[in-house]
C-alpha positions in Angstrom: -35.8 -77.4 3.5 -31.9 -76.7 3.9 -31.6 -79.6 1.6 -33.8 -79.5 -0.4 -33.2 -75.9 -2.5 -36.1 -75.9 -4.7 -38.8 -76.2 -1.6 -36.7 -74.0 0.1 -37.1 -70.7 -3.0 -40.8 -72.3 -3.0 -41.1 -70.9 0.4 -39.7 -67.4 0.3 -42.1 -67.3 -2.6 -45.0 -68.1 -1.4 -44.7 -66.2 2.4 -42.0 -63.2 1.2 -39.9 -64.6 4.4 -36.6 -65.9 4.2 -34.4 -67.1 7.5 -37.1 -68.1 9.5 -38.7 -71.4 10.5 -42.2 -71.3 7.6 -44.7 -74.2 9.3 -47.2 -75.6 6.6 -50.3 -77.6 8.2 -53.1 -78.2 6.1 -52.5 -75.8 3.5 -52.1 -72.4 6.0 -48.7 -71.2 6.6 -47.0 -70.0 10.1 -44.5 -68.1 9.5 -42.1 -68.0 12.6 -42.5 -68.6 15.7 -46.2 -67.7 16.0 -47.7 -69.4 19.3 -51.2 -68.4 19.1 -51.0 -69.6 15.1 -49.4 -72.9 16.1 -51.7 -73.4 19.1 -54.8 -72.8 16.9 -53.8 -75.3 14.6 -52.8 -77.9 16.8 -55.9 -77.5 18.4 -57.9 -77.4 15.2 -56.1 -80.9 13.9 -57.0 -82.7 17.9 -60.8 -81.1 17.4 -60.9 -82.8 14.4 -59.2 -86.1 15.1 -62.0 -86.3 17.8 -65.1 -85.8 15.4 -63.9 -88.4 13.0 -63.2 -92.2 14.0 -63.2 -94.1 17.0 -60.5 -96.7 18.7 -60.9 -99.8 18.6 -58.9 -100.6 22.1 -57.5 -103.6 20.5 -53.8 -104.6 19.0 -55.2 -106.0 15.2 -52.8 -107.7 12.4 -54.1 -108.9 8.6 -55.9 -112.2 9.6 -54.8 -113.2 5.5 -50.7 -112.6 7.1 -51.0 -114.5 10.3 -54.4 -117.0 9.1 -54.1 -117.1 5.9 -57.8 -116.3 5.4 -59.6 -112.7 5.2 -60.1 -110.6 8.2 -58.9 -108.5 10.8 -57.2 -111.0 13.9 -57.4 -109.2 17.3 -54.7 -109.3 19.7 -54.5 -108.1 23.3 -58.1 -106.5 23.8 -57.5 -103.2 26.2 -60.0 -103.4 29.1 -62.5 -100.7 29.1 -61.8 -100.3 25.7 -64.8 -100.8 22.5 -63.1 -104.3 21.5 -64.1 -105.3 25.2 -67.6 -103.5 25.3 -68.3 -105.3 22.2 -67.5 -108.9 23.3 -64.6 -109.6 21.4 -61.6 -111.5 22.3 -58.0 -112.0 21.9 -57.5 -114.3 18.3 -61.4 -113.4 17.1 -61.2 -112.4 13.6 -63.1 -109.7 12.6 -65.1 -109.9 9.2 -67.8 -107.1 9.3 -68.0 -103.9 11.3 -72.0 -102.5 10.9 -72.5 -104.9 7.6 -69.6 -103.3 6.0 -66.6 -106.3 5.2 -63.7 -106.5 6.6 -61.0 -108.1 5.0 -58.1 -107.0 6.5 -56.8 -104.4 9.2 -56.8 -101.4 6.7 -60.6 -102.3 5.8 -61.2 -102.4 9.5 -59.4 -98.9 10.3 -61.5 -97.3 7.3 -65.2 -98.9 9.0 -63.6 -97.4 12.3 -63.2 -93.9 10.9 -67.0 -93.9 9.9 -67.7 -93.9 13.5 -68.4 -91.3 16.2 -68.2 -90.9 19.6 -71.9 -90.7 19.8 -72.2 -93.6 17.4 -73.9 -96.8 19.4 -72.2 -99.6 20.3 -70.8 -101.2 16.3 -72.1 -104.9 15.0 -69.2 -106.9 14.6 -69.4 -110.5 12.9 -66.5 -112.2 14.5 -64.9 -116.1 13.6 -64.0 -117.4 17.1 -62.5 -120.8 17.3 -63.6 -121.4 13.7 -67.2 -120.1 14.3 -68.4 -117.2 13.3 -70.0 -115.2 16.0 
């Protein structure tokens, strides 16, 4: 905020406090060096990071970028991880994740975030080798 002036006045508005460090996450402010404030809220942002979305446990690229043709292209599949659970494989493109499409990596992230840890095991329609899957 030392540089930018107008945030800065914003600030000491807002919180009264002036010369000390003012932390903004998710709309609360921490004023100083509050540990229990800061641990509470990093704990509040990992609680929710964990009810919302699952990994995939697979590198992914825009199939349209590397295939020229819609879909999300896998790359090295993590062992243990959902990719491998699921069946899929190193250069399967991924097209639909639960009936939803997917037409490139961001669509795929997005389907992904719908999901729990609870949720069962996804329905991925997958081209492999030219065949869908």
């Amino acid at each position: 905020m030392a540089q930018d002036r107008a945030a800065a006045n914003h600030m000491v508005q807002l919180t009264g406090q002036m010369g000390v460090p003012v932390t903004e996450i998710n709309g609360s402010f921490i004023i100083g060096f509050n540990q229990p404030a800061l641990k509470a809220a990093v704990t509040q942002i990992k609680a929710k990071r964990q009810e919302s979305g699952v990994k995939l446990g697979a590198q992914v690229a825009d199939a349209a970028k590397l295939l020229n043709q819609p879909g999300a292209v896998l790359g090295k599949v993590r062992p243990g991880g959902l990719a491998e659970k699921a069946g899929l494989r190193e250069g399967d493109v991924i097209t639909s994740l639960n009936g939803q499409p997917v037409n490139n990596s961001a669509d795929l992230a997005q389907a992904l975030q719908k999901l729990t840890a609870q949720s069962p095991l996804p329905e991925f329609k997958v081209k492999r080798d030219g065949q869908t899957v």
